[in-house]
C-alpha positions as CSV (number, residue, x, y, z in Angstrom):
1,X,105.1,-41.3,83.1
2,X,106.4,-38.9,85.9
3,X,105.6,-35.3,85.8
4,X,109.0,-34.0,84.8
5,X,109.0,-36.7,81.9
6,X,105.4,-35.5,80.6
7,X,106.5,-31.8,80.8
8,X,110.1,-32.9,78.6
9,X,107.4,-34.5,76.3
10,X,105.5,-31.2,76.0
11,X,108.2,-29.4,75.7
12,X,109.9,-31.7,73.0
13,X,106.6,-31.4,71.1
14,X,106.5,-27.7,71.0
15,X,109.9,-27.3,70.0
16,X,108.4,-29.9,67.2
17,X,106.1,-27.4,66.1
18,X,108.3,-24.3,66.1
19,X,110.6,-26.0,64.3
20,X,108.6,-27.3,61.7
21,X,107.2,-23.7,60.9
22,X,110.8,-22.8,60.7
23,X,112.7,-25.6,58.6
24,X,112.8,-24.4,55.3
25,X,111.5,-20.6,55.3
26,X,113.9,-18.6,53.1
27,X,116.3,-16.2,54.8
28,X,114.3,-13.1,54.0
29,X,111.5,-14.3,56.4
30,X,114.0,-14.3,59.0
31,X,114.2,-10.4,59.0
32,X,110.8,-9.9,59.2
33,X,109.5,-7.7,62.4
34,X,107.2,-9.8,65.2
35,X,104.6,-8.3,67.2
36,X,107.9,-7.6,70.0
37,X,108.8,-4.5,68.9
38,X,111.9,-4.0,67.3
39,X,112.7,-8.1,67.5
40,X,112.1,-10.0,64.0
41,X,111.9,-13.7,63.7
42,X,115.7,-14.6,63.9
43,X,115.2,-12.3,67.7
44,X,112.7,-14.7,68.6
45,X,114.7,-17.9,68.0
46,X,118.0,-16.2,69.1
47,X,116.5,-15.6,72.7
48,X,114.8,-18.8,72.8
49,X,118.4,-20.2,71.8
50,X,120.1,-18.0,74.4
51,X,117.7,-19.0,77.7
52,X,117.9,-22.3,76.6
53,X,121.7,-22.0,76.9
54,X,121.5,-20.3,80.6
55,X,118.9,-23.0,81.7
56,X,121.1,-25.5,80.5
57,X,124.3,-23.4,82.6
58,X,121.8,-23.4,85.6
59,X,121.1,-26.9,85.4
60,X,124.6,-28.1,85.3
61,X,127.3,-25.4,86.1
62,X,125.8,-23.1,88.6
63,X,128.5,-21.3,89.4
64,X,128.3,-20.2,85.2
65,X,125.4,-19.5,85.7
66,X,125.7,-17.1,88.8
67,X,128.7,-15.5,86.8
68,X,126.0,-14.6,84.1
69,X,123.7,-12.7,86.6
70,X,126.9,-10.8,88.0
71,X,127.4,-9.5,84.6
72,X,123.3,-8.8,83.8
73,X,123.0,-6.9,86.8
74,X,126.3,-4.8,85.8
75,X,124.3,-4.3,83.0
76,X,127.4,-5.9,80.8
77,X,124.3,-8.6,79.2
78,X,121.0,-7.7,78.8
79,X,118.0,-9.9,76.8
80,X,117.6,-7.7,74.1
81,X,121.4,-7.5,73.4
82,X,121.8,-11.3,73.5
83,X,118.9,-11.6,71.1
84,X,120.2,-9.1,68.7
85,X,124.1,-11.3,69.2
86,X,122.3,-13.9,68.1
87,X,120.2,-13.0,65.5
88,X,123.2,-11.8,63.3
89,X,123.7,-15.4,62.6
90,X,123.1,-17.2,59.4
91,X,119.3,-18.5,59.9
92,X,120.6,-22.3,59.0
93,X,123.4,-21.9,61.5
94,X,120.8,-19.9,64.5
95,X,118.4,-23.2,63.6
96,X,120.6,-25.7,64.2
97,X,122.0,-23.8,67.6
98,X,118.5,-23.9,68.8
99,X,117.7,-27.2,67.9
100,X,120.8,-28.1,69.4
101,X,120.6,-26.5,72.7
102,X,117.2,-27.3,73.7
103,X,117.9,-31.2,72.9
104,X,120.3,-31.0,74.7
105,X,118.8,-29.0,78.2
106,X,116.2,-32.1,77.9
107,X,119.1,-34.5,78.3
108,X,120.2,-32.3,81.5
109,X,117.2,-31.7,83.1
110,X,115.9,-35.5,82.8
111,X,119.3,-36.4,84.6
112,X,119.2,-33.6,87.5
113,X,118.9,-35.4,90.9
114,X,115.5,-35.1,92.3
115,X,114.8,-32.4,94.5
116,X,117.6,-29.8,92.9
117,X,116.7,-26.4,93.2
118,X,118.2,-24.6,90.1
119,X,118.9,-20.9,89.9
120,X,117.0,-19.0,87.6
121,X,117.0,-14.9,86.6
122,X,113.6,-15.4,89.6
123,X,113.1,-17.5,92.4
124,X,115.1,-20.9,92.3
125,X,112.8,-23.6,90.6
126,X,112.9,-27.4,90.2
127,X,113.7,-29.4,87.3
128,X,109.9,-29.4,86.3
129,X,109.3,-25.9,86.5
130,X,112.2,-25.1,84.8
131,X,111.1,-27.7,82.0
132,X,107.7,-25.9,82.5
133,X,109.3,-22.4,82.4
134,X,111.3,-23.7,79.0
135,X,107.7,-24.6,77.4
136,X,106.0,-21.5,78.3
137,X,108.7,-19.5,76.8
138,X,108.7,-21.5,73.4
139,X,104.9,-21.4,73.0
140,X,104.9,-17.9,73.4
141,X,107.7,-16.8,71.0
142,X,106.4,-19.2,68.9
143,X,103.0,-17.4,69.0
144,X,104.9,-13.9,68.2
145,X,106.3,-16.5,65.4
146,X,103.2,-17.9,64.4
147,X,101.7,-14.1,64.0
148,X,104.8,-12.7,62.0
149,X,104.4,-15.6,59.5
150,X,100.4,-15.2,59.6
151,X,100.5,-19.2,60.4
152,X,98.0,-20.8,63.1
153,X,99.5,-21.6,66.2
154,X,97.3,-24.6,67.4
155,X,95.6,-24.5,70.5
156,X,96.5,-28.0,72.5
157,X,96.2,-29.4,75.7
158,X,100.0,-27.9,76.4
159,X,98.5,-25.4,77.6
160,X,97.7,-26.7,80.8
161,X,101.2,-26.1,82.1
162,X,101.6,-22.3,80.5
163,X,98.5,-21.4,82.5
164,X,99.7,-23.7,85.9
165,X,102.8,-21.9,85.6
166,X,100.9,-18.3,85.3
167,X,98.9,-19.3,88.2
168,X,101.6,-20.4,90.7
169,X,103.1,-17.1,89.6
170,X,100.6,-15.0,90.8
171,X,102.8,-13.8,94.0
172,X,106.0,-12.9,91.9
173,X,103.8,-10.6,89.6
174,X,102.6,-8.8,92.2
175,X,105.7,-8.7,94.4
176,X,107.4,-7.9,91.4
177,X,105.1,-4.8,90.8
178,X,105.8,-3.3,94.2
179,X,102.6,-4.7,95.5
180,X,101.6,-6.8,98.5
181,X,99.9,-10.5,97.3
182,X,96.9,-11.3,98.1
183,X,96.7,-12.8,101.3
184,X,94.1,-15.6,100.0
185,X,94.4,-18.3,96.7
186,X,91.8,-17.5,93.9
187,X,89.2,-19.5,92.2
188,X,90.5,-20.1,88.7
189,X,88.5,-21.6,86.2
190,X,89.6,-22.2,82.5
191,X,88.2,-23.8,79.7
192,X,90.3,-26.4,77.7
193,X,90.7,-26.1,74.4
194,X,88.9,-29.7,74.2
195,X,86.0,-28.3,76.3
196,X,86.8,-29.4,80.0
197,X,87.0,-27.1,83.1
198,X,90.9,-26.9,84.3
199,X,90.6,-25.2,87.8
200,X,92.6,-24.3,90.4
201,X,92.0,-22.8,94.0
202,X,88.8,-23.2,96.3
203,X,85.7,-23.3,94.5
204,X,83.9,-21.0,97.0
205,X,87.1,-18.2,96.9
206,X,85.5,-14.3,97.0
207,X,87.5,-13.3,94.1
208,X,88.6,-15.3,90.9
209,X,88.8,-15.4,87.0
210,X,86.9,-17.4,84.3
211,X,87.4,-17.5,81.0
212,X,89.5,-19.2,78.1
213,X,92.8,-21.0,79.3
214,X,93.9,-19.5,75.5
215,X,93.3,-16.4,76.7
216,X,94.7,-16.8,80.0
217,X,97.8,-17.9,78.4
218,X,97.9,-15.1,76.0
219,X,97.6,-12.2,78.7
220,X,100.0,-13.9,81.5
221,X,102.9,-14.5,78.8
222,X,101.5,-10.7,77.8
223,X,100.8,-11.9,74.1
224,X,97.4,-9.7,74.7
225,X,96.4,-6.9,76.5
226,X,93.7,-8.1,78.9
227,X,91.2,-5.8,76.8
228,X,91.6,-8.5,74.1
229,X,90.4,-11.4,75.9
230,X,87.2,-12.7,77.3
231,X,88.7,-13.1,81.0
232,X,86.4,-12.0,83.6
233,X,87.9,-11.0,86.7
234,X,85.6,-11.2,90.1
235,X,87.2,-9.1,93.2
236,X,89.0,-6.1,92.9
237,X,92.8,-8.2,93.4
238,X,91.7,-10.5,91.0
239,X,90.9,-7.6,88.3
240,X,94.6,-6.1,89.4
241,X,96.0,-9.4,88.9
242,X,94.9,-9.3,85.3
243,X,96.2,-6.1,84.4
244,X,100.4,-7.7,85.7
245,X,99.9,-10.9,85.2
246,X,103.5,-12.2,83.7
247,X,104.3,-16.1,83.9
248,X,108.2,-15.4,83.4
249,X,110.9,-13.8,85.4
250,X,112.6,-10.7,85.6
251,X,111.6,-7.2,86.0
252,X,107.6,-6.2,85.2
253,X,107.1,-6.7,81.1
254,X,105.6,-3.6,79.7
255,X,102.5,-5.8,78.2
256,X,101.0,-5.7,74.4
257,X,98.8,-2.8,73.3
258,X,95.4,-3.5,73.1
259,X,94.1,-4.2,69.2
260,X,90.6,-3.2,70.6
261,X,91.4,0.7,71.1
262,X,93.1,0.9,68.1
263,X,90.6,-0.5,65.7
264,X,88.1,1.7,67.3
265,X,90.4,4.6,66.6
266,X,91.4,5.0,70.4
């Protein structure tokens, strides 16, 4: 199996899960808030729905696609508009959009000729990361999801391309930021959720981070504040890193507050 065809796997596979929490919840558990403030559970699934849609537009009509930015930077679209559009649907009807449209992106991306740059809201990405961007997108909602319905999210080897794609992102989030990157790669070094090392970057690199690839997924998708998590930064770019860390594109997020303060009354 190619790489593109193992991340479409993953990605079908997550959808899977999401959808599975989904199919058959009554409409009231639609309305109910997430951790996002001020987006509920149809929000979730209506942006997911949405992106999918523009990913699909970038993958086969670009010049749709480029039309869309014209009008998000005119301020005529934003996110949280589109998500609200959406979420006024029936939740039976915004199900089987979503369901639709991301079977249907998997069709388009699988068939894009190799070595197509596609536009993107960032940096113009290949069919892969785009697939990978798609997956990191749906496991994180999914986790906002998972917490609303007070369901376990399950920690799977998936993973591995949320937290490639946070790490080949380092750049953008500092660029992004108004900051210069580090000039020098880090040493990365994750532990799987079935025990094993994932790592990236020379081993002997003066500044890096170590902890839970759960964790590091968490903070770069900004699921957790970075006081919440185990991640141990070494170097003082390293430590910024983890305080802007953001694995998607578009302007800085403004993060998760951190649970730790509050329960200690901070």
């Amino acid at each position: 199996m190619d790489v593109l065809s193992a991340v479409l796997s993953d990605l079908a596979a997550e959808g899977a899960w999401l959808d599975e929490v989904l199919a058959g919840r009554q409409d009231a558990d639609w309305s109910q808030p997430t951790p996002a403030p001020g987006w509920t559970i149809a929000h979730q699934v209506a942006h997911l729905a949405w992106t999918d849609t523009q990913a699909l537009r970038a993958a086969t009509d670009p010049e749709a696609f480029a039309a869309l930015v014209r009008r998000m930077l005119a301020g005529e679209v934003t996110v949280d508009t589109a998500a609200a559009e959406g979420a006024t649907d029936p939740p039976p009807a915004l199900l089987r959009r979503w369901r639709a449209g991301r079977a249907e992106l998997a069709v388009a991306l699988a068939a894009v000729p190799a070595g197509t740059r596609l536009p993107w809201f960032g940096p113009p990405m290949s069919t892969t990361s785009m697939a990978t961007a798609r997956l990191m997108e749906t496991w994180a909602h999914g986790q906002d999801i998972a917490e609303a319905l007070d369901v376990p999210h399950p920690v799977t080897h998936r993973l591995r391309h949320v937290a490639d794609l946070a790490v080949r992102t380092r750049d953008f989030a500092f660029t992004v930021h108004g900051l210069t990157p580090p000039p020098d790669p880090f040493a990365i070094r994750l532990a799987a959720p079935d025990g094993a090392i994932w790592s990236w970057g020379p081993a002997d690199a003066a500044q890096g981070v170590e902890g839970t690839a759960h964790d590091f997924c968490l903070l770069a998708t900004q699921r957790r504040h970075r006081l919440d998590t185990a991640l141990v930064a070494t170097g003082l770019d390293a430590d910024r890193w983890l305080d802007i860390a953001q694995a998607f594109a578009g302007p800085p997020g403004t993060g998760r507050k951190p649970w730790k303060l509050a329960a200690d009354g901070g």
